[in-house]
ZAFI-720081 format. One line per 10 residues: number of its first residue (from 1); their letters; for each residue y, x, z of N, C-alpha, C. Coordinates in pm, 1 decimal. Atoms other than C-alpha are relative to their C-alpha. Example, Ala and Ser with C-alpha at 12.3 -4.5 7.8 and 13.67 -1.06 7.14 Angstrom:
! ZAFI-720081
1 = as = -119.0:89.0:0.0:-450.0:1230.0:780.0:120.0:90.0:0.0 ~ -119.0:-82.0:-6.0:-106.0:1367.0:714.0:109.0:-77.0:73.0
! end
This chain:
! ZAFI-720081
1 = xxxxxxxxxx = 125.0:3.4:76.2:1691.5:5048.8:-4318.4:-96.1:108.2:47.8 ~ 74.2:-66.1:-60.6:1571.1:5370.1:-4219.3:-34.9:-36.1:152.0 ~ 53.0:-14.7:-169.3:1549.7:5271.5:-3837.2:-113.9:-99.7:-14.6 ~ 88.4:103.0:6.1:1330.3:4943.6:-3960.6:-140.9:78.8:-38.2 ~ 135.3:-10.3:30.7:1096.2:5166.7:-4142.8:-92.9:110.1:102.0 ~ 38.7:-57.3:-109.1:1080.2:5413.4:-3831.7:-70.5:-75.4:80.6 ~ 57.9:100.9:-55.9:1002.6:5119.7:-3625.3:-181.0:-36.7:-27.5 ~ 150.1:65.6:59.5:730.9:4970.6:-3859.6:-96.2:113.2:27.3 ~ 79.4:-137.1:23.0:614.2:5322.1:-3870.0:-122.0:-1.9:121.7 ~ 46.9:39.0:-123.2:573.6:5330.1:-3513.6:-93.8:-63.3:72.0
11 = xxxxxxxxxx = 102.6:136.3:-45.4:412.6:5040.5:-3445.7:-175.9:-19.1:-88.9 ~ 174.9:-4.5:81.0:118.7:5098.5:-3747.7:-70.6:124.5:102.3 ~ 89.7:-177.3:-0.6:56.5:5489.5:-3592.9:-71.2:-120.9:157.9 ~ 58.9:48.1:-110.5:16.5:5256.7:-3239.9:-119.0:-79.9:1.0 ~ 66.8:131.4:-57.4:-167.2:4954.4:-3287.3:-169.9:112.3:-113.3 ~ 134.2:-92.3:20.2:-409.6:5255.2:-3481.8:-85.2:94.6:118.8 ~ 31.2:-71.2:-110.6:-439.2:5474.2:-3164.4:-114.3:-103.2:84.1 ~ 33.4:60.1:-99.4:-492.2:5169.7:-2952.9:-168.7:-81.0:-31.3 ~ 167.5:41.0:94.0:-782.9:5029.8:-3250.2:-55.5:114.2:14.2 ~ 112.1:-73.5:-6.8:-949.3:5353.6:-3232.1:-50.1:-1.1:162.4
21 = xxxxxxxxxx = 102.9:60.6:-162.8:-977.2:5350.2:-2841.6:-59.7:-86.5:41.3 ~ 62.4:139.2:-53.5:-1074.3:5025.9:-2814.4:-160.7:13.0:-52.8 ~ 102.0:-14.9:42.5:-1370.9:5124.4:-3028.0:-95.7:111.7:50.6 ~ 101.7:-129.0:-73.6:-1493.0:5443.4:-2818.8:-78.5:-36.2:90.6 ~ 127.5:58.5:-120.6:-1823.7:5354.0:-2690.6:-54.4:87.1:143.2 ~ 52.6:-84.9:-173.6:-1900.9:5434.1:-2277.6:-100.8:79.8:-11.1 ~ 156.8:-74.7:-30.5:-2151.9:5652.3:-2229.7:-58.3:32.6:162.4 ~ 61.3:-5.2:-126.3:-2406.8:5662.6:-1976.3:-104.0:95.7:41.8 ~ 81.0:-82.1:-11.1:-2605.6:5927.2:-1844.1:-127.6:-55.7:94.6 ~ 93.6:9.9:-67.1:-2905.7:5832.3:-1766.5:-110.1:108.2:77.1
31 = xxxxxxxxxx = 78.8:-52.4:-14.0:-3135.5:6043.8:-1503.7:-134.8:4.0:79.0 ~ 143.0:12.8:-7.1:-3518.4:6047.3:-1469.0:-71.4:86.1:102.7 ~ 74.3:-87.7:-75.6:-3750.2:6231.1:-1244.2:-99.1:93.9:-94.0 ~ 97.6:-80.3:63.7:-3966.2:6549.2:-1361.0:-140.2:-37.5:82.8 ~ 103.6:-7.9:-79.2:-4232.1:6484.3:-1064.5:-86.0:-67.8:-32.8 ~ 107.1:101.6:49.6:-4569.0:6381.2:-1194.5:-115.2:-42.6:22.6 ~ 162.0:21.3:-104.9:-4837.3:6444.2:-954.6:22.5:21.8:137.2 ~ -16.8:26.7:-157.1:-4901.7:6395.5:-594.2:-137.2:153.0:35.4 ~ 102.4:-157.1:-25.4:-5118.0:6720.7:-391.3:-139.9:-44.2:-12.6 ~ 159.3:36.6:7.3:-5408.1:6466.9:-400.7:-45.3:-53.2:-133.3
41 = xxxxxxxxxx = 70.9:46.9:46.3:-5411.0:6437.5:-746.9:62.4:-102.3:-65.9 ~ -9.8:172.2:119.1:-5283.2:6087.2:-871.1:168.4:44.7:-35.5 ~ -88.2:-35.6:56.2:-5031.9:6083.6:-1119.6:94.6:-111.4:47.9 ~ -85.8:55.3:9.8:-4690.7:5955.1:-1072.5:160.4:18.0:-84.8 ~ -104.1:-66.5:83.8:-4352.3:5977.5:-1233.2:128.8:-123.0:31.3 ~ -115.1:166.3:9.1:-4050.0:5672.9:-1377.1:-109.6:-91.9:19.6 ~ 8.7:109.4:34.9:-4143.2:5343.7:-1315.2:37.9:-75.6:-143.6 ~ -72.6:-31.8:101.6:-4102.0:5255.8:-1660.7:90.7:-182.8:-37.8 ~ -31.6:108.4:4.3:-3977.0:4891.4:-1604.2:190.4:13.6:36.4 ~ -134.4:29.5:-47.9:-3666.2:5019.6:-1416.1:91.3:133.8:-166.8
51 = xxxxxxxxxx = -88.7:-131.7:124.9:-3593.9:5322.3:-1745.1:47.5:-97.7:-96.6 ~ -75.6:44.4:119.9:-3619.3:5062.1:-2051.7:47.6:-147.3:25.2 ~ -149.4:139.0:-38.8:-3444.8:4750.8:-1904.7:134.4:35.2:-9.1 ~ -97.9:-49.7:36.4:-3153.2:4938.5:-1845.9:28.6:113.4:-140.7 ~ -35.8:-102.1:69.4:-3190.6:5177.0:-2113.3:-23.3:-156.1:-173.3 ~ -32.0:72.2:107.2:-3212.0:4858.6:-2367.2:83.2:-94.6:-13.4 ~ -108.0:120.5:-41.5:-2973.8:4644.7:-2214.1:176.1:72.6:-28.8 ~ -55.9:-2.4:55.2:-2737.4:4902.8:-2252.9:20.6:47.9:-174.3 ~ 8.9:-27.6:158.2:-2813.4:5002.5:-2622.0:84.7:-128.6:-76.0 ~ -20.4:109.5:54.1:-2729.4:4593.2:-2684.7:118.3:0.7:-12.6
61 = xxxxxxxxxx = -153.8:-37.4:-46.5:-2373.3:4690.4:-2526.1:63.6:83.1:-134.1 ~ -85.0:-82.3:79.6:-2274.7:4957.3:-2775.0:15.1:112.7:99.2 ~ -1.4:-86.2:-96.0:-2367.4:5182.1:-2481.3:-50.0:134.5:-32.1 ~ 96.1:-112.0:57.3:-2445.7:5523.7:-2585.5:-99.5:71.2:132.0 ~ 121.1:-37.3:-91.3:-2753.5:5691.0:-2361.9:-33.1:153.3:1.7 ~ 70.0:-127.1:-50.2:-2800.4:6050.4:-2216.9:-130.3:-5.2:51.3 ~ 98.8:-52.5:-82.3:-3137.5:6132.3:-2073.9:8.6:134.2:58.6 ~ 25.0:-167.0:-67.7:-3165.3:6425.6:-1816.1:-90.2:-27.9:113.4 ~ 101.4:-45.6:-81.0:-3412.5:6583.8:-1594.0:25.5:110.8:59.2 ~ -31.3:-155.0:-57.7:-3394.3:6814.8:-1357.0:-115.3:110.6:-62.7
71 = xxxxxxxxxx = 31.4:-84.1:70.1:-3652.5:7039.0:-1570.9:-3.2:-10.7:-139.7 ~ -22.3:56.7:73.9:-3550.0:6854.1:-1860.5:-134.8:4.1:-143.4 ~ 140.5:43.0:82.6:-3822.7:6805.0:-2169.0:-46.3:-134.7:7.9 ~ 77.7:126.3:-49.6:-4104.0:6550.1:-2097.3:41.0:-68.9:77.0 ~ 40.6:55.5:-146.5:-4084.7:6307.0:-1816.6:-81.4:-117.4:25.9 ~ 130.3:13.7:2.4:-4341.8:6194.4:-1672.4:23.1:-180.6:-0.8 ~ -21.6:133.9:-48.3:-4377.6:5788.9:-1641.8:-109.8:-9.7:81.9 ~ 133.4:62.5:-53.9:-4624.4:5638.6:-1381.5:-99.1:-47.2:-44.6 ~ 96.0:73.7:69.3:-4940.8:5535.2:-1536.8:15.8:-161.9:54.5 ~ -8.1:163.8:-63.3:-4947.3:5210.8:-1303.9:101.0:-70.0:-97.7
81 = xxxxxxxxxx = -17.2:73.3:63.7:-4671.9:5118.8:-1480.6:22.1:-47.3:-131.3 ~ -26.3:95.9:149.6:-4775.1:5030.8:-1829.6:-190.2:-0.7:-30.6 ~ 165.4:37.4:19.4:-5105.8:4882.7:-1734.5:58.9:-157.4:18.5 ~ 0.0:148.4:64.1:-5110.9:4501.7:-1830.5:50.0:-72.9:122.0 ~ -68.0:47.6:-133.2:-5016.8:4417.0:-1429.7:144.3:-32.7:-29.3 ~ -110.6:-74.8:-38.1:-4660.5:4578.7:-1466.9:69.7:-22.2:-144.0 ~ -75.2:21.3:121.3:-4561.5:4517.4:-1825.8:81.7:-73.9:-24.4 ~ -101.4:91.0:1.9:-4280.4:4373.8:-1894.0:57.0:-44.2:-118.2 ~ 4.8:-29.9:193.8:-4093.4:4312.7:-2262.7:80.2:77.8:-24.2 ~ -84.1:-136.4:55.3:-3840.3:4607.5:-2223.2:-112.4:96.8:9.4
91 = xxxxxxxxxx = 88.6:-101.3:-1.2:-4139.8:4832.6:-2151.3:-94.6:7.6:-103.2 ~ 55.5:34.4:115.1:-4375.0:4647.6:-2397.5:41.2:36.7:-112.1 ~ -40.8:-69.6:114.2:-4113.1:4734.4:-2667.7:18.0:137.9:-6.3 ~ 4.8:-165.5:-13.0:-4074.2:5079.0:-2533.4:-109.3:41.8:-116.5 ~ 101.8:-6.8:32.8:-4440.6:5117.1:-2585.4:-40.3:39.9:-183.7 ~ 84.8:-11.9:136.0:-4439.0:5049.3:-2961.4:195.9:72.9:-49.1 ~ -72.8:-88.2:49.4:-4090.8:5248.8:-2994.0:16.8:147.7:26.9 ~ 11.6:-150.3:8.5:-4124.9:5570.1:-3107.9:142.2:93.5:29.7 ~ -119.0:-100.4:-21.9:-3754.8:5688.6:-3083.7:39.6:7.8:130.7 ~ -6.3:-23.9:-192.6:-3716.6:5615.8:-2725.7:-69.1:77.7:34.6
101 = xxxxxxxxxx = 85.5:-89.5:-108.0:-4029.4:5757.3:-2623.9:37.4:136.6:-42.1 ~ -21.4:-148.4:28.3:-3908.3:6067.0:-2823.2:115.4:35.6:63.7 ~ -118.1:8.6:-117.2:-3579.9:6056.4:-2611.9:-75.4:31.9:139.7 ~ 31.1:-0.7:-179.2:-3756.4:6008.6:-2271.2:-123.2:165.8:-43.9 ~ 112.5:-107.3:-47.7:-4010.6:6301.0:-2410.3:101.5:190.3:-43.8 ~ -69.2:-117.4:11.7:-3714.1:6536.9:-2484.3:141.0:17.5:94.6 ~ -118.0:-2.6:-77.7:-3455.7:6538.7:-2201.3:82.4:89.4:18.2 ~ -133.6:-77.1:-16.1:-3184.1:6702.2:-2142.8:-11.3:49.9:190.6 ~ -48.6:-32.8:-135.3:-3159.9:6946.3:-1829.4:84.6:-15.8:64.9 ~ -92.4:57.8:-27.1:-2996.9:6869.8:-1551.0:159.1:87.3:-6.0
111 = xxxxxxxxxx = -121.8:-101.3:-26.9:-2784.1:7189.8:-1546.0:71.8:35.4:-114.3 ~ -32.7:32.6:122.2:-2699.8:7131.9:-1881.5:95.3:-71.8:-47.4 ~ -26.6:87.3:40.3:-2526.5:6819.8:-1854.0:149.6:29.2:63.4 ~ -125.7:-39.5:-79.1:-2111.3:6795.9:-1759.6:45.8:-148.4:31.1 ~ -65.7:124.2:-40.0:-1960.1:6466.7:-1611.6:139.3:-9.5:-37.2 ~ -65.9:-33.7:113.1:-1699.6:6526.3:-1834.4:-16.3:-120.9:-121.9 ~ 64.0:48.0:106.9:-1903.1:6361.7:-2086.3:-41.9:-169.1:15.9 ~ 79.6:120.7:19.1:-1996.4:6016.9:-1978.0:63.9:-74.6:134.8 ~ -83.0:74.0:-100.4:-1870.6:5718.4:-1766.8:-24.1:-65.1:91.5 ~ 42.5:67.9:-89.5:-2131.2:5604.2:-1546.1:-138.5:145.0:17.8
121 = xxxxxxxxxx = 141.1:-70.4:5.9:-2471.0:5783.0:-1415.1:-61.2:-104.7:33.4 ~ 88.3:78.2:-44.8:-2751.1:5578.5:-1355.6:-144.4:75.6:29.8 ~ 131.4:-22.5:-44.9:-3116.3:5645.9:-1178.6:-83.2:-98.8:46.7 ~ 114.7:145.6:-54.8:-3420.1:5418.4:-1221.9:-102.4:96.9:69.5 ~ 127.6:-50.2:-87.9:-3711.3:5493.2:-968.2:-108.4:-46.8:-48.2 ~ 123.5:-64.9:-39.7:-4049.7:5528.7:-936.8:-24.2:85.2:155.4 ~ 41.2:-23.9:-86.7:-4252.2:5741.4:-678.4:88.0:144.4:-26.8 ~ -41.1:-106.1:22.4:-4118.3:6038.9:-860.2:116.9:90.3:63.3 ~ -86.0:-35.2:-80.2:-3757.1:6070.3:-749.0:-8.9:9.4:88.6 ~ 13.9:-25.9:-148.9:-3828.1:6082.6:-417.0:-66.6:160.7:87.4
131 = xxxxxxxxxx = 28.6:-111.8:-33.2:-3998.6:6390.9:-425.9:86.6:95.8:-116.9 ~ -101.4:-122.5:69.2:-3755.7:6636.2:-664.7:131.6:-26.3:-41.5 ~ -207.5:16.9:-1.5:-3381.5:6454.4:-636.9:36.7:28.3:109.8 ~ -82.6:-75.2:-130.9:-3335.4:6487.9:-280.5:87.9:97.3:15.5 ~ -78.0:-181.8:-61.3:-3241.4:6833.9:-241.9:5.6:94.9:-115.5 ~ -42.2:-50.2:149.8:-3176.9:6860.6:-622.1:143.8:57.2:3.5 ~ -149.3:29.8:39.8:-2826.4:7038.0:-602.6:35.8:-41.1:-152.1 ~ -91.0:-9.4:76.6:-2743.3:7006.8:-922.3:13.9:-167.9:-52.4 ~ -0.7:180.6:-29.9:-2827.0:6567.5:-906.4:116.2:11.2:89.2 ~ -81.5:52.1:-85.9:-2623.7:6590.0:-596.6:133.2:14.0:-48.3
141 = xxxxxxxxxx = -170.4:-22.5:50.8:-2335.9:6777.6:-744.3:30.2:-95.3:-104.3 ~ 19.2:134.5:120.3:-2380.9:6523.3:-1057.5:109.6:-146.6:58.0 ~ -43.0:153.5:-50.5:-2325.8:6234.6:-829.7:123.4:5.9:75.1 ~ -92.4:-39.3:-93.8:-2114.0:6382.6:-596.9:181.3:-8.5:-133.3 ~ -149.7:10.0:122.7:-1846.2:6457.1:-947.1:23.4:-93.2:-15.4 ~ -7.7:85.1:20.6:-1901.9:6122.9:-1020.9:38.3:-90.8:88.3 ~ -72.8:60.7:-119.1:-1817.9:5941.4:-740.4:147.2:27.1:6.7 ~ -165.3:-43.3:-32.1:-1476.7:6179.2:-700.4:99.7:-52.9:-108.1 ~ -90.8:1.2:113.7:-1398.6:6137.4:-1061.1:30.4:-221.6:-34.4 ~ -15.7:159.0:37.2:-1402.5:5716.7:-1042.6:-86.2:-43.8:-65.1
151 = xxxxxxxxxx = 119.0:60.0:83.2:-1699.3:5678.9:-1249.5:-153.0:-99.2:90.3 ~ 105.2:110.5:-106.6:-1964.0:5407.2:-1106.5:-143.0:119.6:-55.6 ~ 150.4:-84.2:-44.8:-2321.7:5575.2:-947.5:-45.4:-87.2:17.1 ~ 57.7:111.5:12.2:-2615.0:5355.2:-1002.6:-142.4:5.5:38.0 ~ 166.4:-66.2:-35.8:-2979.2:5375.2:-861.3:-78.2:-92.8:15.8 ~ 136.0:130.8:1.5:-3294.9:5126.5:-858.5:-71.3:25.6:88.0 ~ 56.4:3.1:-14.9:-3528.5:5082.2:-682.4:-98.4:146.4:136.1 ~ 28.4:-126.1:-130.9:-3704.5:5434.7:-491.7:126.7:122.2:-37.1 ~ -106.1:-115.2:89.0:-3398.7:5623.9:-696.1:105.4:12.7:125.8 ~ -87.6:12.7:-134.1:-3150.6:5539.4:-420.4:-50.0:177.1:110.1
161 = xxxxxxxxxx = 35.4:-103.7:-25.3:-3346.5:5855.4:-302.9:49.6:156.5:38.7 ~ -94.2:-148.7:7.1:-3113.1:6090.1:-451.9:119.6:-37.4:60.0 ~ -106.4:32.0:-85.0:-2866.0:5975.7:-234.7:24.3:90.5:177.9 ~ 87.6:-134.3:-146.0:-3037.2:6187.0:84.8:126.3:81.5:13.8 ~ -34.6:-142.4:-29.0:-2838.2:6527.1:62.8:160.0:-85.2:-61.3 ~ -111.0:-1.3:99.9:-2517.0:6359.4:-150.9:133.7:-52.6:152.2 ~ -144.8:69.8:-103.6:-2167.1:6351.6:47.4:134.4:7.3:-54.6 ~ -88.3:16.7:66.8:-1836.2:6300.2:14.6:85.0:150.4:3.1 ~ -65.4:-135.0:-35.0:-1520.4:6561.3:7.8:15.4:56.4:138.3 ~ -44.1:-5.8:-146.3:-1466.5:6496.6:382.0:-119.1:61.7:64.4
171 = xxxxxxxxxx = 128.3:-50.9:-102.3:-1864.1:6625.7:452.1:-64.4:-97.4:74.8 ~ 54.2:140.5:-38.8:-1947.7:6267.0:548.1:-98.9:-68.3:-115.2 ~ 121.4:70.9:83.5:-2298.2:6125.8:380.1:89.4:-103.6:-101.9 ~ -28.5:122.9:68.8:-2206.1:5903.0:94.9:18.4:-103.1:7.6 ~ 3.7:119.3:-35.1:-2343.2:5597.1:210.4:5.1:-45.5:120.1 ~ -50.4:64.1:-165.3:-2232.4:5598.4:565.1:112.9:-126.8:-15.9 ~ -111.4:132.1:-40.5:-2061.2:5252.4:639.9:-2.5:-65.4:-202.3 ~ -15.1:78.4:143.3:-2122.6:5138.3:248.6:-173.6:-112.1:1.5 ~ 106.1:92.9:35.5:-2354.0:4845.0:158.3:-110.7:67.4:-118.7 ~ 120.0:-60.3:96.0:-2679.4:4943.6:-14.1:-121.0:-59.5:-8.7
181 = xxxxxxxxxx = 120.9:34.5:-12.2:-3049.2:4849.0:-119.6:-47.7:136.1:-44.1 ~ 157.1:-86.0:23.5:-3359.0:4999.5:-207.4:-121.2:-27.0:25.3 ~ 160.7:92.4:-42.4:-3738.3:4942.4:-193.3:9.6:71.2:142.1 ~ 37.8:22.5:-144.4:-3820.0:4821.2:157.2:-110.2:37.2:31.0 ~ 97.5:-31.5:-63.9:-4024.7:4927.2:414.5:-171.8:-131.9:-77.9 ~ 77.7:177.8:13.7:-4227.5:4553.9:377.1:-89.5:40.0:-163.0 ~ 73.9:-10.3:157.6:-4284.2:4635.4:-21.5:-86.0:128.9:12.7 ~ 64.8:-86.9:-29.9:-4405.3:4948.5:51.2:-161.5:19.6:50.1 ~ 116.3:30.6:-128.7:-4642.1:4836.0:305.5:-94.4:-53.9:-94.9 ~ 73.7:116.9:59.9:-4752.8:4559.4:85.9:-90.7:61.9:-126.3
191 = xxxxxxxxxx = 62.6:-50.2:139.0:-4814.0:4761.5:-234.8:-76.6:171.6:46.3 ~ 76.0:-83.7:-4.8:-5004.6:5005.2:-52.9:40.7:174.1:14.5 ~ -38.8:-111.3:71.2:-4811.0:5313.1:-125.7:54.3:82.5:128.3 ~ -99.3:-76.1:-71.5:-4680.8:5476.4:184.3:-74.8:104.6:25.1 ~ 66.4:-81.9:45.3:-4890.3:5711.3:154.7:79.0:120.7:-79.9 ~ -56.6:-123.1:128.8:-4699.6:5857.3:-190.7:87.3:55.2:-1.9 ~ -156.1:-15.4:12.0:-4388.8:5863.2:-57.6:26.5:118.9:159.8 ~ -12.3:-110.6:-78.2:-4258.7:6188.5:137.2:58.6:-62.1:124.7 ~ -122.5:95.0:-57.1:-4007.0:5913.0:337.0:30.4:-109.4:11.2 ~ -36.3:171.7:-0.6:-3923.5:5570.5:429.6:125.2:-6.0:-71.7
201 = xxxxxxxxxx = -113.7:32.3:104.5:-3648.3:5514.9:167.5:77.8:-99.7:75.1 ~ -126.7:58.3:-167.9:-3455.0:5234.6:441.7:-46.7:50.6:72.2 ~ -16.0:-104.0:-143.5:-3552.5:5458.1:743.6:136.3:103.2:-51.5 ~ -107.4:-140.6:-1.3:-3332.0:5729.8:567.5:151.1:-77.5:-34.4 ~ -134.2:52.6:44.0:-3050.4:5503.2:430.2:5.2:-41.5:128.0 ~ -83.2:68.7:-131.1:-3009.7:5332.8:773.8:41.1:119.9:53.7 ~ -10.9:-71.0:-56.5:-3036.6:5684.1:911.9:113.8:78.6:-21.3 ~ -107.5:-73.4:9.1:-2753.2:5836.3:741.7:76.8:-109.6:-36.5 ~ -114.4:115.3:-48.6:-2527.3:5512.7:790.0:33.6:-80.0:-92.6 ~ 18.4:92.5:103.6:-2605.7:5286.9:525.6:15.2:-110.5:50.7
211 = xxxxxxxxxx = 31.5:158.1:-54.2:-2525.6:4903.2:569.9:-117.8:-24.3:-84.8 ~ 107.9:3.0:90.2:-2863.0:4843.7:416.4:-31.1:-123.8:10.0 ~ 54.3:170.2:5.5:-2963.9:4500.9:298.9:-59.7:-23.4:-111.5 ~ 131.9:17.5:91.2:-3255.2:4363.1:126.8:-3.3:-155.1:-16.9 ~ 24.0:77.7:47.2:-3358.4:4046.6:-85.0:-139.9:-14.6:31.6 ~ 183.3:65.6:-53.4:-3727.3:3851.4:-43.5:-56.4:125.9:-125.5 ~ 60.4:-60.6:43.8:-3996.9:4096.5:-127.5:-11.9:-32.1:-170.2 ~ 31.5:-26.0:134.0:-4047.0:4206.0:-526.2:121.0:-70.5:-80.9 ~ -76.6:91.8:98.2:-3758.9:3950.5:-616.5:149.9:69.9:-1.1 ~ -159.3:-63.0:23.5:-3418.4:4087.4:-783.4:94.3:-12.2:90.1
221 = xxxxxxxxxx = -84.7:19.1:-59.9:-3213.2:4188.5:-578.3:120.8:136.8:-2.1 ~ -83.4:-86.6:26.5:-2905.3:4439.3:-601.0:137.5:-26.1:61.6 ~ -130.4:-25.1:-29.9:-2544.5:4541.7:-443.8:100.0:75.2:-50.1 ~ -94.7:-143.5:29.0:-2212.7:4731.6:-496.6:80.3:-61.2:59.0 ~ -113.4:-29.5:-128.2:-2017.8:4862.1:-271.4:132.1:108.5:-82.7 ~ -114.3:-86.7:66.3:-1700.0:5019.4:-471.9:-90.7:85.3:-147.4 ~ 98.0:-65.8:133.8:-1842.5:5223.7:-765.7:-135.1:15.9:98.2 ~ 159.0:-43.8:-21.3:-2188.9:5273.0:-597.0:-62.2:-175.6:-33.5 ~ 146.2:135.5:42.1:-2492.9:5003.2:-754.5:-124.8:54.9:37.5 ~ 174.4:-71.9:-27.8:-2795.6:5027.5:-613.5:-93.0:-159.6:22.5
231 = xxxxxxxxxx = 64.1:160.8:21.4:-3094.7:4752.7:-672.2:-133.9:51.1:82.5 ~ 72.9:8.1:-31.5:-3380.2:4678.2:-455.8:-179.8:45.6:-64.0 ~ 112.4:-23.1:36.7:-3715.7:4708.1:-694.8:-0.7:12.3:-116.7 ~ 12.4:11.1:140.3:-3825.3:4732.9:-1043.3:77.0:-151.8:-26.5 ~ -64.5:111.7:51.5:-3735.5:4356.4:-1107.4:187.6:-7.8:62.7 ~ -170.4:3.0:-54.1:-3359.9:4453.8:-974.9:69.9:90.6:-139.7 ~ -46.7:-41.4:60.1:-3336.8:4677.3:-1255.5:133.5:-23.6:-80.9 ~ -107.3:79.6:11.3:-3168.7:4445.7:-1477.0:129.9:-21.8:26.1 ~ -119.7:46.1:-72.4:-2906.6:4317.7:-1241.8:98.9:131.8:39.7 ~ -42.5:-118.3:-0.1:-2849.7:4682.5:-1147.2:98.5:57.6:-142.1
241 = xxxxxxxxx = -84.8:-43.5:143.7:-2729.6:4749.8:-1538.3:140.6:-105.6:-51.9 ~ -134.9:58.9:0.6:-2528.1:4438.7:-1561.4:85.4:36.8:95.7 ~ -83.5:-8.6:-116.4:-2334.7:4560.4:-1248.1:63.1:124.6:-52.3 ~ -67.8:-131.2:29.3:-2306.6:4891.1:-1454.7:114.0:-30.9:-96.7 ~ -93.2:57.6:73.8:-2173.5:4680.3:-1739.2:99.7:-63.8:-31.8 ~ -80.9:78.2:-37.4:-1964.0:4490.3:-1601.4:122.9:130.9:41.1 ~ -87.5:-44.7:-51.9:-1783.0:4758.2:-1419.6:1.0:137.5:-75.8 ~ 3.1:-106.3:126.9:-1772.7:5012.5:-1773.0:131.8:-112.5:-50.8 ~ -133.4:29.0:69.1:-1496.6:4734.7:-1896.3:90.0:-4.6:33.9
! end
């Protein structure tokens, strides 16, 4: 009798352990760019198509959401995008939600944050990242933990950026010999912008040994190569977060 009610015992304290883990929601650190102006002047920052797609897609999940910045506070968004061109309906609802924008206007530094804490990183682009993740150590070390520790690294669009300086334990670039996107030369060209950008974003991924491959201009497109996701443009965003979501279960 006593061994039955040891047993039963047993088996309630378990199938409680195994119900509370099952219920511990992923968390994702999401991080943003501080950079908000160019030397001539025009403002830039997030794209804000590639922040609240993923940042509402996973909310739907049961996904909980870090924001960080490498000077953490404000960050800046691109004006371009939330002019009537560029709007989309995760940005549109941004727009009229106040608790997000109070999230994206209070971030979390980056030197602040521990990978410890959360089970994916993700980085949506803009013009921004490209000029203050590069040669961000404390992004690189970010990504760099994350990568070692098994957790999936995720980047959109010009975000792929912070990928530049990031390597592995061996001292070998990250994305040498791994499949990758990012906005193309071609989109670049097309939308005028090469100009804003310090770098050809595929010049540098081919350059430090990226298999780099791209989808038809502006249209979704995204890869992963082992934990690394990385999506072609704003409209890759999306596909970029299901790839996060998918590989969080």
């Amino acid at each position: 009798m006593k061994i039955a009610c040891v047993i039963a015992l047993f088996a309630l304290i378990t199938h409680n352990v195994f119900s509370q883990s099952a219920t511990v929601p992923k968390k994702v650190l999401i991080v943003v760019t501080s950079f908000s102006e160019l030397k001539g002047g025009e403002k830039t920052g997030i794209w804000l198509e590639e922040f609240t797609t993923p940042y509402y897609l996973f909310a739907e999940k049961g996904i909980q959401v870090t924001i960080a910045s490498p000077k953490g506070g404000k960050a800046p968004i691109d004006p371009k995008s939330t002019s009537d061109n560029f709007l989309t309906p995760s940005s549109k609802k941004f727009l009229g939600d106040a608790a997000a924008q109070d999230r994206l206007n209070n971030t979390a530094a980056l030197n602040t944050v521990n990978v410890k804490d959360y089970d994916a990183i993700f980085y949506p682009g803009g013009h921004g990242p490209m000029w203050d993740l590069p040669d961000n150590s404390y992004s690189i070390s970010l990504i760099e933990a994350f990568y070692k520790s098994g957790k999936p690294v995720a980047l959109v669009c010009h975000a792929p950026a912070a990928l530049k300086n990031v390597k592995t334990k061996n001292g070998t670039y990250l994305v040498k010999g791994k499949t990758v996107a990012g906005f193309t030369n071609s989109e670049e060209q097309a939308g005028g912008t090469v100009a804003l950008v310090p770098f050809s974003l595929e010049d540098m991924l081919k350059e430090r040994g990226a298999k780099y491959e791209k989808g038809a201009d502006w249209g979704p497109f995204a890869v992963q190569d082992g934990l690394l996701i990385t999506g072609q443009n704003p409209a890759s965003a999306e596909l970029v977060a299901g790839k996060v979501i998918s590989a969080l279960k």
